[in-house]
N, C-alpha and C positions, 0 to 999 in steps of 0.2 A: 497387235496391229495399231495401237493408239487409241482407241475407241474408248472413251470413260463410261461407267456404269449405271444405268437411269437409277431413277430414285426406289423405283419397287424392282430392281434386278433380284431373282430369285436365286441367293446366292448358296444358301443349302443347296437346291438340286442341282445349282452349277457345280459345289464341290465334290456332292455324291458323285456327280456323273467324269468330274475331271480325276479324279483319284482312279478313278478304274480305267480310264480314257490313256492314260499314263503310259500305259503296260500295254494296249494295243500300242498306239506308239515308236514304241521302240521297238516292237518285232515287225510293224510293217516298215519303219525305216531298216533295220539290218537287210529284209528282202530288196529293197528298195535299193540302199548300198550295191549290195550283191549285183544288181542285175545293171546297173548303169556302170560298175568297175570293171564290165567286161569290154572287152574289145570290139564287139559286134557292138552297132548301131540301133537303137530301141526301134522295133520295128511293132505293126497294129496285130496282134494274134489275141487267143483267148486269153493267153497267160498274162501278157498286159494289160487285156480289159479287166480280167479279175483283177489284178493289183491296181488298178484306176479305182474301183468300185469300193477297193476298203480303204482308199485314199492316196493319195500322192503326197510324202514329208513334206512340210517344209518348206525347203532348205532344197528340192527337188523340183517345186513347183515349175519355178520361171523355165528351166531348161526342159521339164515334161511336156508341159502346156506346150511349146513352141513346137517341138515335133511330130505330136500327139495331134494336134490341131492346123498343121500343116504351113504355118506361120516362120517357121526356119527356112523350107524351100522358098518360100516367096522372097523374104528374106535376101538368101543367098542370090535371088538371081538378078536382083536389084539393092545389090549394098547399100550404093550411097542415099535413097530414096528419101528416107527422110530426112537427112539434112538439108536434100534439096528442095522439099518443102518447107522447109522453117523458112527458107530462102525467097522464096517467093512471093506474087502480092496478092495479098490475101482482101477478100471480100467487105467490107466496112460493114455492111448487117449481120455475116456469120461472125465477124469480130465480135461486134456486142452484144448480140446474143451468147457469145461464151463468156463474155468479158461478166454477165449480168450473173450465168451460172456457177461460175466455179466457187464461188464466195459464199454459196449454196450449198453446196458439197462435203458430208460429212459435219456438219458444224460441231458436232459431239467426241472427234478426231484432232488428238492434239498437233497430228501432222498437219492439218490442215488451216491451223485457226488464224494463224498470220497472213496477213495478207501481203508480206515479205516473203514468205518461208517459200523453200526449194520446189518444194511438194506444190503450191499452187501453181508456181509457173511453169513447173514442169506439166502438170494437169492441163492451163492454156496454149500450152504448146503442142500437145497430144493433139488435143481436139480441134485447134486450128488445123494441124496438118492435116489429119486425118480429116475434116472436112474441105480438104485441097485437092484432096487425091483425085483425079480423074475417074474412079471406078467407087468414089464413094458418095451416097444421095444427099449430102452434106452435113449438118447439124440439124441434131432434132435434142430439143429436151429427155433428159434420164441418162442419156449417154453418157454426162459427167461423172454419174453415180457409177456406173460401168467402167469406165477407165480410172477412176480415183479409186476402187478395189484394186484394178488391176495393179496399178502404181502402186499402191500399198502393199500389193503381195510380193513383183517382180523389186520393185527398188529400182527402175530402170526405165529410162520413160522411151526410148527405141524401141525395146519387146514389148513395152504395153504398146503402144504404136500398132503394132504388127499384129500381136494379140485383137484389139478391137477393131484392125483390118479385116481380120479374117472373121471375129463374129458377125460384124453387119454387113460383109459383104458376100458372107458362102455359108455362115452356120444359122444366120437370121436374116434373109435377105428377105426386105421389105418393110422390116420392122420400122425403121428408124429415117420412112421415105416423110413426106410433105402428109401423103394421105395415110401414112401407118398403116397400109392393106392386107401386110402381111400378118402383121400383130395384133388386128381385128378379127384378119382372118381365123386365126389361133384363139382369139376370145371363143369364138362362135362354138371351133371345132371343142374345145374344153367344154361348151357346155352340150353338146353331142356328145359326150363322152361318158360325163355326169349322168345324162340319162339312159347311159347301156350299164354302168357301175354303181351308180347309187340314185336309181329313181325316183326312192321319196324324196332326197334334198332338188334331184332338177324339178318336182313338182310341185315343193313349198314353196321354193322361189319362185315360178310361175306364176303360185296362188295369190301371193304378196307382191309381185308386178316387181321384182331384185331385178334387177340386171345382173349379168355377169361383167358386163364392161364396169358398172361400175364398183363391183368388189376386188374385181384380179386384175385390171388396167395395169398398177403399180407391180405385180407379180412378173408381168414380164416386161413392162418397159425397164426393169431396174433387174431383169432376171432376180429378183428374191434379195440385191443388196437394200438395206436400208428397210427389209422388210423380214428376213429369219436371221438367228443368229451367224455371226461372222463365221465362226469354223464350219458351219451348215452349208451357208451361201458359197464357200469353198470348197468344201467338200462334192454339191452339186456341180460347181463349175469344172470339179475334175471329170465326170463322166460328162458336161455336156461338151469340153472341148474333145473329145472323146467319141460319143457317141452321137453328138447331134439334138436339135430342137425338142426329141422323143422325150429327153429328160423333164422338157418341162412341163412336159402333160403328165408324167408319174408324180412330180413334187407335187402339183397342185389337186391332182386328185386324190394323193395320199392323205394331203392335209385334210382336207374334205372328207376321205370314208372314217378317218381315226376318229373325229369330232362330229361326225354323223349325227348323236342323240344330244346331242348340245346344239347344234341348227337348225333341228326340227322341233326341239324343244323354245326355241324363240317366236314368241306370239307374234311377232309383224316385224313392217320393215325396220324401223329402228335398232328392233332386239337383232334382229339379222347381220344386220353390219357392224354390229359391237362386236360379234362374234366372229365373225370374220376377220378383225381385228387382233381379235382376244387370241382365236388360234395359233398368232404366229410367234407367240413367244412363252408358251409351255413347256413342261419339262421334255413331250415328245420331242420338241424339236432344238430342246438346248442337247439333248444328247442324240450328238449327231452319227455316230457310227449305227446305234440302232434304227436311226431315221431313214438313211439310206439304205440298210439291210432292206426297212420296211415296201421304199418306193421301189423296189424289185418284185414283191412279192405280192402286197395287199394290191393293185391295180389288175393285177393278172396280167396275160397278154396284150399286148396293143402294137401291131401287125404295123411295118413302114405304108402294107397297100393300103388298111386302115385309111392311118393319116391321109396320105393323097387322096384318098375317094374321099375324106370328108373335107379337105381342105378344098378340093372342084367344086361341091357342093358350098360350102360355106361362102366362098369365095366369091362366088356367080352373085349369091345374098347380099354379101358385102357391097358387092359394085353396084348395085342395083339401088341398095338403099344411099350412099354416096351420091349418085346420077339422081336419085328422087329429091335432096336434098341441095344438092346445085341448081334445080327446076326453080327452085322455093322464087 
């Protein structure tokens, strides 16, 4: 995907892990083959969720993602849409507010590093329209990080279009508003979560006055790009176009119960945040098929009525502490 290699990239346990990675692979692309060569149209059942879960090829992405996430229908019933937002006149502050990020975007990404290159304008183009759109809360910072994956993966800057149509407008709605209420909201409920799953870490952080806003902010403003490894952060994106926002409370709390005695083992805040840090680029999560086995299994249940009864609650918080803070 373009992305060059930091200086301490950990490349024994990337080769351990890509050698054996290999061979999954290619048996979930044969299934994969197999089941989009048919005639019938990929429709949502168990048997697609399971083949979501241990990955979608490739080379399968762009056309999964779009079905799977409901991004084709919308699509289809307004073809020309986005061109006729390119078209249009666009906002002179949402302009430079993009114009400031995209130059931001990936800097470590050879697709990105010109400031000529396809890939950029295609990214200003994305995120113009999509902040044109009539039904979208317009531009917020992180988004570029979001559709510059996207664009990276699809090749295609229409279905990334559609694709970050559909996430902040049905799969994250709220996220990426003026006041982020929805993606505060989800700070809250992650750390309501933390203390049904692993209550000594919500009670060290406590102890030590951590925020959760400001450890995991960047976890879901950037849904995990630019924060876990790239085959990870796609990997997750396969089940969260998929299954919904639920995924990102299993990533985050996965990470969190596997590095459990390395959190609580940090004497204060400093040590706390290094770690926090530190967890998102270990071998757990360079090997990404056993990461996601894992945010299936290590979180346990986590019920949809869950979510909504903590997000009511969380939410009420939110607004409240927002409204105390406009008083000021």
């Amino acid at each position: 995907y373009g992305f060059e290699r930091p200086d301490d990239f950990d490349y024994k346990s990337y080769n351990e892990f890509f050698a054996n990675y290999l061979s999954v692979l290619y048996r979930r692309g044969r299934k994969w083959n197999y089941l989009i060569s048919k005639d019938r149209p990929i429709k949502k059942g168990w048997k697609v969720k399971r083949y979501v879960r241990k990955g979608i090829p490739k080379e399968h992405r762009k056309q999964v993602w779009m079905i799977i996430s409901g991004a084709q229908t919308l699509r289809d019933l307004q073809p020309g849409l986005y061109r006729t937002l390119l078209q249009t006149h666009w906002q002179q502050e949402i302009v430079e507010s993009i114009r400031i990020d995209v130059p931001r975007t990936f800097p470590d990404n050879i697709f990105f590093r010109n400031e000529h290159d396809g890939n950029r304008l295609a990214l200003f183009d994305i995120l113009a329209a999509h902040a044109h759109h009539q039904d979208s809360p317009g531009y917020c910072q992180g988004l570029n990080f979001v559709a510059g994956l996207l664009l990276l993966t699809t090749e295609d800057a229409e279905v990334t279009f559609w694709l970050l149509h559909v996430m902040v407008t049905q799969i994250l709605p709220d996220y990426y508003t003026n006041d982020m209420l929805g993606l505060l909201t989800d700070i809250e409920v992650l750390a309501e979560l933390i203390s049904m799953k692993a209550p000594p870490v919500y009670e060290h952080l406590r102890k030590h006055g951590v925020s959760w806003a400001l450890l995991t902010t960047k976890w879901f403003v950037c849904l995990f790009a630019e924060v876990l490894p790239i085959e990870t952060v796609l990997r997750i994106w396969d089940s969260l176009f998929y299954e919904g926002s639920k995924i990102l409370f299993r990533v985050a709390i996965t990470l969190i119960i596997i590095n459990q005695d390395r959190i609580l083992a940090a004497p204060g805040f400093t040590e706390i945040t290094t770690v926090f840090k530190d967890i998102t680029g270990g071998y757990e999560v360079i090997n990404c098929h056993s990461f996601m086995q894992a945010i299936f299994k290590k979180p346990g249940s986590i019920s949809s009525s869950l979510i909504q009864q903590l997000r009511a609650k969380c939410r009420e918080r939110v607004c409240q502490e927002q409204a105390r803070l406009r008083q000021r």
